[in-house]
C-alpha distance (Angstrom), angle and dihedral (degrees) to the residues before:
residue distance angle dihedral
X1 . . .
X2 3.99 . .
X3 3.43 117.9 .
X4 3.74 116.3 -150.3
X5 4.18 117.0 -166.2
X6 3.71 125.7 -139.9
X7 3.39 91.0 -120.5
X8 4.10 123.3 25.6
X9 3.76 115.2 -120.9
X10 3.53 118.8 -95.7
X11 4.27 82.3 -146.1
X12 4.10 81.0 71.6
X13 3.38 108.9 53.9
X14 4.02 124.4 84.3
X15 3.57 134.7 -148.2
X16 4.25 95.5 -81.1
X17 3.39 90.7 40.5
X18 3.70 96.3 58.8
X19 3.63 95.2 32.3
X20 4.09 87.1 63.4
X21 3.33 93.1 48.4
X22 3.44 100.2 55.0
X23 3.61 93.9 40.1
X24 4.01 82.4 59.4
X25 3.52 88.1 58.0
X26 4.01 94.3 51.5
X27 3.69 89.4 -104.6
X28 4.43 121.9 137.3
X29 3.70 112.9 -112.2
X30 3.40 99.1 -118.9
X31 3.65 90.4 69.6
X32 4.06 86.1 81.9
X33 3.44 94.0 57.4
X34 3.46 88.5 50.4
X35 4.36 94.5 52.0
X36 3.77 90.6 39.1
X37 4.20 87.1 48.4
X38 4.09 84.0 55.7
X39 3.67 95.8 41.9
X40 3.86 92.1 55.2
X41 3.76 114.9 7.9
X42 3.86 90.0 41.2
X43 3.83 101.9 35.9
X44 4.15 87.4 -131.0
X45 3.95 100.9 -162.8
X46 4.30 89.3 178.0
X47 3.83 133.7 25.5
X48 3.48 96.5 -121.9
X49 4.33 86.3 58.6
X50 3.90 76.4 68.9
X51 3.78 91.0 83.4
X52 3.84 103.5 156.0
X53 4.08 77.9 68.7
X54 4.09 122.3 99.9
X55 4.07 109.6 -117.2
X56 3.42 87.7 -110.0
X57 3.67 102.8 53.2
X58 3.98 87.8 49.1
X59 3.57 80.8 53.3
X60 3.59 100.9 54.4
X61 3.98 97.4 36.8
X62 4.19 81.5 57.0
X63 3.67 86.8 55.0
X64 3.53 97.9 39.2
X65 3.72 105.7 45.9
X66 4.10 146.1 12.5
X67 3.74 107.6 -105.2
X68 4.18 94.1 -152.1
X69 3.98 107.4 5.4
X70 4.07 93.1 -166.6
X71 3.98 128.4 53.6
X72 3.52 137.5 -157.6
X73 3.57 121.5 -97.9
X74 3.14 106.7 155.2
X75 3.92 142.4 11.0
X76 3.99 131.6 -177.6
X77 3.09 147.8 -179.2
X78 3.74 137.4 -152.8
X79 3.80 127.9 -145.3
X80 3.68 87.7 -116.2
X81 4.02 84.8 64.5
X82 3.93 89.8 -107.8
X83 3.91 103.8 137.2
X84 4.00 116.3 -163.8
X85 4.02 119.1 -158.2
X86 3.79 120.1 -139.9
X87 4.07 101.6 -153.1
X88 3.64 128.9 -174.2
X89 3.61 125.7 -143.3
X90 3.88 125.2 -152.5
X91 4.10 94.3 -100.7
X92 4.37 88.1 48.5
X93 3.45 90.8 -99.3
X94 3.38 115.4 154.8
X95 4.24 128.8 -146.7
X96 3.60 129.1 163.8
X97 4.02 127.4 -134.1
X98 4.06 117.5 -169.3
X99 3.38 130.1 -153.0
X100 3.58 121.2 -153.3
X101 3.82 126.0 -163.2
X102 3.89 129.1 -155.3
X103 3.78 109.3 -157.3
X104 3.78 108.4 -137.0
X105 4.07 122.4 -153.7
X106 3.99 105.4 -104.2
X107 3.71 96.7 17.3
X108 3.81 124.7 89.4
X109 3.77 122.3 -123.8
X110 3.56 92.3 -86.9
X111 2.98 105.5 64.6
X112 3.94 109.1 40.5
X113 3.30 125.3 111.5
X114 3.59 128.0 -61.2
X115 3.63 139.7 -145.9
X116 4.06 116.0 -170.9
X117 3.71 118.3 -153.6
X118 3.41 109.4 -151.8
X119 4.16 128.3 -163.0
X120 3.67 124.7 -142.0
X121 3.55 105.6 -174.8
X122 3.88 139.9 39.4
X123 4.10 91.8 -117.5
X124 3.81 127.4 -25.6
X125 3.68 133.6 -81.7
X126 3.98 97.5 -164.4
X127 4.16 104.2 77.0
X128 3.41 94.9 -134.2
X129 3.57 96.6 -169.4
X130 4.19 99.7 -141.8
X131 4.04 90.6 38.2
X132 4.05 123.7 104.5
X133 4.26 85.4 -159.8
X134 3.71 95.8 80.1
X135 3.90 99.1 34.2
X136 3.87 82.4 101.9
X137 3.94 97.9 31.7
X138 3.17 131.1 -130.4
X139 3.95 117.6 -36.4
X140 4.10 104.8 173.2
X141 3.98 144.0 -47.4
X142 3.43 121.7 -89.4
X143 3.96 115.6 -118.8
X144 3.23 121.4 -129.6
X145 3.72 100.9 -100.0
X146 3.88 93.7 57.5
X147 4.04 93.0 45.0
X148 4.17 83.4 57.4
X149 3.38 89.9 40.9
X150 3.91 99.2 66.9
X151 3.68 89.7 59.8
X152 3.67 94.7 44.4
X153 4.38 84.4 63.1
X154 3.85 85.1 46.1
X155 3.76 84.5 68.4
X156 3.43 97.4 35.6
X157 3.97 86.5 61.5
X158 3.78 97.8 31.3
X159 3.89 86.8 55.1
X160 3.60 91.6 56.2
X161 3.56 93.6 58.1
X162 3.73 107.2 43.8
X163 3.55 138.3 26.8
X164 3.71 88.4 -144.7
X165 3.86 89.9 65.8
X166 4.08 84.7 58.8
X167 3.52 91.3 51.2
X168 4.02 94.3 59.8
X169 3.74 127.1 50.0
X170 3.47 94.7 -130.8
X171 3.81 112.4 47.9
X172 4.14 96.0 -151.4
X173 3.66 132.6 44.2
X174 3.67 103.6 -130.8
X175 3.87 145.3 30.2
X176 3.57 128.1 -152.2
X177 3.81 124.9 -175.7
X178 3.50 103.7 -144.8
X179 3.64 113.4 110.1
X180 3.76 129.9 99.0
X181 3.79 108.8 -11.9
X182 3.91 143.8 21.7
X183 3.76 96.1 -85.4
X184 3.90 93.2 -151.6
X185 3.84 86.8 56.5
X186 3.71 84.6 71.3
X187 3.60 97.9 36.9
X188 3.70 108.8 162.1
X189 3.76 94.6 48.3
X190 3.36 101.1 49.7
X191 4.59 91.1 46.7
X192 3.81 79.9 49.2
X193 4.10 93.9 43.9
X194 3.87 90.6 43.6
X195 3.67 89.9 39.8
X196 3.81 90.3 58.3
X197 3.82 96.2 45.3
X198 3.63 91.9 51.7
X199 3.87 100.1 48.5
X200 3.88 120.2 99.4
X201 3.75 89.8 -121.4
X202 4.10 89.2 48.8
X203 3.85 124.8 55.7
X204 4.00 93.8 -49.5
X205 3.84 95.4 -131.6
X206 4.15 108.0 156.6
X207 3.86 117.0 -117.8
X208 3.94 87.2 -112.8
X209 3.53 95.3 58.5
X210 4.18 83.7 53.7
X211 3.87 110.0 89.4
X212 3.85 116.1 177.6
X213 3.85 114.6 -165.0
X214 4.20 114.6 -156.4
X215 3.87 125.1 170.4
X216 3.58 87.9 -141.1
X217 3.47 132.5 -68.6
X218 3.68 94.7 165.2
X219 3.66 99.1 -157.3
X220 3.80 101.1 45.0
X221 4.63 76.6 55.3
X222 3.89 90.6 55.1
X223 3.83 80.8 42.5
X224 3.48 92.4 53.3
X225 3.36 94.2 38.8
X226 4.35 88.9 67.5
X227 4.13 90.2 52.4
X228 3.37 118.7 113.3
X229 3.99 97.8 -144.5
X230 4.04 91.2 86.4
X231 3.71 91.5 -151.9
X232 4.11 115.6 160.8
X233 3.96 123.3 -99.3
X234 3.55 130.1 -140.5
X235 3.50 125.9 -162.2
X236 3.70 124.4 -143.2
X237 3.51 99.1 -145.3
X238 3.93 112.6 157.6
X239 3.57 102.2 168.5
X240 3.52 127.1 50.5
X241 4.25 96.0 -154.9
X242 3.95 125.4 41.4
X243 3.46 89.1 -113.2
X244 3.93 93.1 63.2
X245 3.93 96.7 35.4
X246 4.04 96.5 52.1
X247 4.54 86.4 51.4
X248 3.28 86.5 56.4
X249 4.07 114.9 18.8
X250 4.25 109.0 36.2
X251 4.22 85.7 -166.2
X252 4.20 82.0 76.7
X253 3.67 85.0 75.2
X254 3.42 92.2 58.4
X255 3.83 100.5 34.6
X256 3.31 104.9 18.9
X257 4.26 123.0 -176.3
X258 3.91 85.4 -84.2
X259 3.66 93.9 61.4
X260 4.40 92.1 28.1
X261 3.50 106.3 57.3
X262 4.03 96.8 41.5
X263 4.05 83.2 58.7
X264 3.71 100.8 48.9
X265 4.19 79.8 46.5
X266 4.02 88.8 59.4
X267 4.05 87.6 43.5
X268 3.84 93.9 57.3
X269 3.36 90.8 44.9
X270 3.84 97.6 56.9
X271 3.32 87.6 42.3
X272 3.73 121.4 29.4
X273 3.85 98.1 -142.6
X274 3.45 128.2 129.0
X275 3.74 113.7 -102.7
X276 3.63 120.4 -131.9
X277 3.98 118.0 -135.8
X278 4.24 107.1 -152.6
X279 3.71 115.2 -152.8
X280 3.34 135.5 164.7
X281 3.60 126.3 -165.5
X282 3.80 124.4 -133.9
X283 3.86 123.0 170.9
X284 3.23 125.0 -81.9
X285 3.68 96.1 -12.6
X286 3.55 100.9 80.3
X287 3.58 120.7 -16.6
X288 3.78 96.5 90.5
X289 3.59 127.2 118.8
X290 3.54 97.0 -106.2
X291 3.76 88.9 61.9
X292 3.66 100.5 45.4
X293 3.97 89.4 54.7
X294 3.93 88.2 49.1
X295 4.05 87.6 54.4
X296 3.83 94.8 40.4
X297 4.08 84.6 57.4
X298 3.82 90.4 50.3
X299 3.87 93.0 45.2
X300 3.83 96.7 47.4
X301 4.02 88.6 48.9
X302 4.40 93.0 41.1
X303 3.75 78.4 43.0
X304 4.07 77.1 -138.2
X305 3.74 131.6 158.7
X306 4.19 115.9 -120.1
X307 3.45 125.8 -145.0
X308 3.70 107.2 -165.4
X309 4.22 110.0 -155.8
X310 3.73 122.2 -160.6
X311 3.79 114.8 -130.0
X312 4.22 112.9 -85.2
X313 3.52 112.4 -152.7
X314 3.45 127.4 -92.3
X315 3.57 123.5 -164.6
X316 3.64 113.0 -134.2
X317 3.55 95.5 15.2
X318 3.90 120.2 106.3
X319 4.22 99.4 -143.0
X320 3.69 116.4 105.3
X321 3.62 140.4 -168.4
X322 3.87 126.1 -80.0
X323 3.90 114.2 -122.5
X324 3.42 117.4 -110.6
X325 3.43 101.8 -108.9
X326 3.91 85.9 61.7
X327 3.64 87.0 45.5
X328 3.41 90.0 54.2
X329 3.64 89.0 44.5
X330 3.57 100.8 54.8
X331 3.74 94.5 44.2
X332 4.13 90.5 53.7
X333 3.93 87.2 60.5
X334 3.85 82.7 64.1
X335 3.77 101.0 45.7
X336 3.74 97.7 47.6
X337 3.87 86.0 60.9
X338 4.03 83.8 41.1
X339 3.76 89.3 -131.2
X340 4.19 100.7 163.7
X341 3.92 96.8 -101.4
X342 3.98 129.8 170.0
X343 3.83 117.2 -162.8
X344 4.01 97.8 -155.2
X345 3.80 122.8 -146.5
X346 3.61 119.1 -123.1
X347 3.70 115.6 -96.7
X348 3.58 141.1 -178.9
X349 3.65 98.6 21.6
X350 3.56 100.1 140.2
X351 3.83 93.8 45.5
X352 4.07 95.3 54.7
X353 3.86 88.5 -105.7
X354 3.65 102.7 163.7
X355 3.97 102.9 99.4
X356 3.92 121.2 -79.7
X357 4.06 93.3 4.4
X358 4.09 89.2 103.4
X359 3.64 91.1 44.7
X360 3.92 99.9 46.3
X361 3.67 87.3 45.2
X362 3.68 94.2 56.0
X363 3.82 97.9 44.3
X364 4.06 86.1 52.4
X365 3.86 91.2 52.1
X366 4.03 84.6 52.9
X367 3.49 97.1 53.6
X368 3.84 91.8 44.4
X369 3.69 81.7 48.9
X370 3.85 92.7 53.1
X371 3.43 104.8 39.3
């Protein structure tokens, strides 16, 4: 299904873009600066807050496009201080974006660091066998506008917290695209999101504070791999052997190690940035030992950093955590070889933080609701 607004999102559109269509409406081109400066310099939550703007030009740009094409329905927040946003799109569709904070000694909550988790499609077409996001499929791509648009009600919350957010243009310190959705399934929106979130005139945030997770459509990586924007991949591996990967991750069948590890190869060598190797561990499928020398091998020869991610929860799916002594376990395989490894804590667990659970939960309670 593709869902196609009245009006486009204003979130979507980059400098050029804007510039032409002013300029096809008799307007100067610096006037886009100026709009873009009060969409995300100036946090603009109505056209008329745009007040260095004629009547008429409000007028128009509230005729023309959608100032924010996503609202908030829901926001949480976890005793572990993760908070997970509920957003509405236009259409009622539903995606989730997670913000995850890093206390800091001799800073208060507020203002640690913060990692956004960003969605890129309304469900999941990939099957991923331990993951809530495709439970319900895949329902559309997100344009451009709404991808941006998460981030933009990051800082609307952020800045409501802490002056420090108001002092920066972005309020967070790092984005990582891998939420809802296999971002290089929806390619050209999320360049063009990413593209507008990087820019000087967009949110500002440097290409190495971008990380975009994929399981592996190798050649949407060697596509990546030829874009300008230098932002850092991730690599949702899982399973260190074909025969674990394809239980758990169908795309293996179709790019299978053979054809993935070659491709994240050509990557770090067009770009010279450490590769990050996802994996997370669920019992007895592939946290044993066997596995974690199997992903030490491909680590030490990507020269890539692992971050190893305890199993989150999914209702109505049978996979469970690994203790922590085989957490601990696995992760010690890694370290010997001093491959650059992270063993992350569980977070979120209270809010539904695992992708899609939030979501899927929601949309049930509707249909109760409607029924």
């Amino acid at each position: 299904m593709k869902f196609t607004p009245a009006k486009p999102p204003l979130t979507g559109e980059t400098l050029d873009t804007l510039t032409t269509r002013l300029r096809e409406k008799g307007e100067p081109a610096f006037r886009a600066k100026q709009i873009l400066e009060w969409v995300y310099k100036k946090r603009a939550r109505t056209w008329d807050d745009m007040t260095n703007l004629s009547k008429p030009l409000r007028t128009w740009l509230d005729e023309t496009f959608e100032l924010m094409p996503a609202s908030l329905v829901l926001g949480k927040q976890s005793t572990d201080v993760t908070d997970k946003l509920l957003l509405e799109m236009g259409d009622r569709s539903l995606i989730e974006t997670v913000i995850i904070r890093v206390p800091q000694e001799g800073v208060g909550l507020d203002e640690s660091r913060k990692t956004i988790c960003i969605s890129t499609q309304v469900g999941c077409a990939m099957a991923c066998a331990f993951c809530a996001s495709g439970l319900a499929g895949l329902k559309r791509d997100l344009n451009a506008g709404e991808i941006v648009a998460q981030l933009l009600h990051v800082c609307y919350r952020e800045d409501a917290r802490t002056p420090r957010a108001r002092m920066e243009l972005a309020s967070f310190d790092n984005i990582v695209v891998m939420g809802m959705g296999e971002p290089l399934a929806n390619y050209d929106n999320i360049i063009r999101a990413l593209t507008i979130v990087n820019a000087e005139w967009g949110l500002g945030v440097g290409a190495r504070r971008i990380t975009l997770s994929t399981s592996g459509l190798v050649p949407k990586i060697l596509k990546l791999a030829e874009e300008p924007l230098g932002i850092r991949l991730a690599i949702s591996l899982h399973g260190a052997t074909n025969e674990v990967r394809e239980k758990i991750m169908p795309v293996n069948k179709a790019y299978p190690l053979e054809k993935l590890l070659p491709a994240i190869k050509a990557f770090n060598e067009k770009h010279g940035r450490m590769v990050t190797l996802e994996f997370i561990l669920i019992e007895e499928v592939n946290d044993m030992i066997e596995q974690a020398e199997k992903l030490r091998d491909i680590a030490r020869d990507l020269h890539a950093h692992v971050n190893l991610i305890p199993y989150n929860t999914v209702e109505g799916l049978p996979w469970k955590r690994p203790s922590n002594t085989r957490l601990e376990r696995f992760a010690d395989v890694l370290r010997d070889a001093r491959i650059s490894v992270t063993l992350r804590r569980e977070k979120g667990h209270d809010i539904d933080a695992a992708c899609g659970q939030l979501r899927l939960k929601t949309e049930k309670d509707r249909e109760l609701a409607s029924a």
